[in-house]
N, C-alpha and C positions, 0 to 999 in steps of 0.2 A: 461611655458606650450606651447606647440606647436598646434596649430590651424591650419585649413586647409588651411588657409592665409598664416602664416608661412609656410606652408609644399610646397606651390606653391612655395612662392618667394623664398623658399632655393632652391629649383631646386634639392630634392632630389627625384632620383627613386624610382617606387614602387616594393616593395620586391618579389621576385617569388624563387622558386624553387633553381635557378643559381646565384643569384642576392641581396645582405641586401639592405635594404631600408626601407621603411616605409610599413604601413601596415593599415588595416582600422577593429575596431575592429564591431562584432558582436554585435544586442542589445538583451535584453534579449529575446524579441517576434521571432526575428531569431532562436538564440538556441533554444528555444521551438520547434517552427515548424521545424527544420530541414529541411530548403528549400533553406539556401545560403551555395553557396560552395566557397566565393573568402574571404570572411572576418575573421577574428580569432577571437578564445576564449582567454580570459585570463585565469590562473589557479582559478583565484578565482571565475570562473564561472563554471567552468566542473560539479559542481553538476549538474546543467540545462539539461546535454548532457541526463544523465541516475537518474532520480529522485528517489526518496524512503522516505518510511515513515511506520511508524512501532506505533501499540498501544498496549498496556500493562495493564493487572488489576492490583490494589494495593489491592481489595476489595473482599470476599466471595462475590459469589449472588445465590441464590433460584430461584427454577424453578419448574413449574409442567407441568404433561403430558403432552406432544406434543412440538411444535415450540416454542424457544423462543431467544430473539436476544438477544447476551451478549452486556453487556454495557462494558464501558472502561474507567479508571480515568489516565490514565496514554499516552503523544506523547514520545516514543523512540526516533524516529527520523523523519524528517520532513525538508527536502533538499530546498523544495518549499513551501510560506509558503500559508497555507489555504489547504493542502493538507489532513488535516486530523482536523476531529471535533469531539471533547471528549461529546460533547451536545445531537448529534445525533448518536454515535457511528458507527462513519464509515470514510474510505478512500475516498480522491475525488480527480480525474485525472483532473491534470493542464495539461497535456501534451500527446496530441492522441498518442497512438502506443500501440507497444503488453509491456506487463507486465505479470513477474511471479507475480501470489497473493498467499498470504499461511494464514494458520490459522491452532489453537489450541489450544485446550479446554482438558484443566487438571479435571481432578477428585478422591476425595481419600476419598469420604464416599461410604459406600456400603450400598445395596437398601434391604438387605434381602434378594431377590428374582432376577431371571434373568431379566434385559432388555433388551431392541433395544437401542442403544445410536448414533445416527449419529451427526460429525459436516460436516455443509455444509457452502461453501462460496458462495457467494449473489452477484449479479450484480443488483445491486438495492434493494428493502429494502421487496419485496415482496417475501418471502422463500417459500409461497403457489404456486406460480407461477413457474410452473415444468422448463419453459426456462429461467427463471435467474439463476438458481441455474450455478453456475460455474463448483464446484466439490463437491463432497462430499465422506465423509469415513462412515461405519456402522461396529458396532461389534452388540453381545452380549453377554452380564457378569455380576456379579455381585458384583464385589470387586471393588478397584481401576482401574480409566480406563484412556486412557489419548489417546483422537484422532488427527490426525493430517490431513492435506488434503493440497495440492498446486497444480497449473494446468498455464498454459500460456492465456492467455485472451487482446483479442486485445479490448482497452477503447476511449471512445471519450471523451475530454475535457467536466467535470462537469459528467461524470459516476460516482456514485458513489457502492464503494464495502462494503458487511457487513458480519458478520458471526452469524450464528446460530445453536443452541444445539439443538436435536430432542431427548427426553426423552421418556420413556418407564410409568415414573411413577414422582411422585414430588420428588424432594429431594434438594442438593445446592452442591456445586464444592467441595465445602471444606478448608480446612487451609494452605494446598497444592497446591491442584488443580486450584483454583485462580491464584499461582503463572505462572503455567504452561502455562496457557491460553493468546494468543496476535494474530494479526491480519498484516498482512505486504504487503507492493505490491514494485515492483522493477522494472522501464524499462529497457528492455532488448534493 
């Protein structure tokens, strides 16, 4: 193992551009913040550079009229770990910058009658609150529906994102639409 002792008394250079040599590696709180420019990543850290994380339903859920925040049994993926929590249904930013978020909410029971159906993505967990909302999509129909919504959103460390169904009337996603339904963020 070569130790900065060692790397002194070998008397070798440090690596640049023109130059092999040694090199001094990044720690993980660097990659995070994206503040040093002299140090390196190794491969098995690049996830750090651009994080993501992704949730997914296994499960139908039921909803009645108005707001209601989908839950999630399922982490896809999850680069950083504490990024995302199946307890609280939601994404949480380990690392400040701008991030794509996306969502979507499957549906393949039909209401009868026309609704409003909007999904909207959440910059915190209050969908009442007109400036969290991030994005959101609206139709109305009354068969199968299946929304989608993504937008750019710059997050500060411990933001947490969520997503919610706005219903017209009560009903549940369905046997399908469950499938359909995840929740994802990606630093750009």
């Amino acid at each position: 193992k070569i130790t900065s002792d060692v790397l002194a008394n070998a008397r070798l250079p440090y690596s640049s551009t023109d130059l092999a040599g040694a090199v001094e590696l990044a720690t993980d709180a660097e990659i995070l913040a994206r503040t040093d420019t002299s140090r390196v990543i190794t491969p098995s850290r690049i996830d750090l550079i651009s994080p993501k994380v992704s949730l997914s339903k296994t499960a139908d859920q039921s909803f009645s009229s108005g707001w209601t925040q989908i839950t999630f049994q399922t982490v896809d993926i999850q680069t950083i770990s504490g990024m995302a929590s199946i307890t609280n249904n939601q994404l949480i930013c380990k690392s400040a910058g701008w991030y794509v978020v996306g969502g979507n909410v499957g549906q393949n029971v039909s209401y009868g009658s026309v609704h409003t159906r909007s999904v909207c993505i959440v910059k915190g967990t209050d969908v009442t609150v007109t400036a969290n909302r991030i994005v959101a999509q609206t139709s109305r129909h009354d068969n199968d529906w299946y929304g989608s919504a993504s937008s750019m959103v710059y997050l500060n460390v411990n933001d947490v994102v969520t997503l919610f169904l706005y219903s017209g009337g009560a009903s549940n996603l369905g046997s399908i639409g469950y499938k359909m339904t995840n929740l994802w963020m990606h630093k750009v």
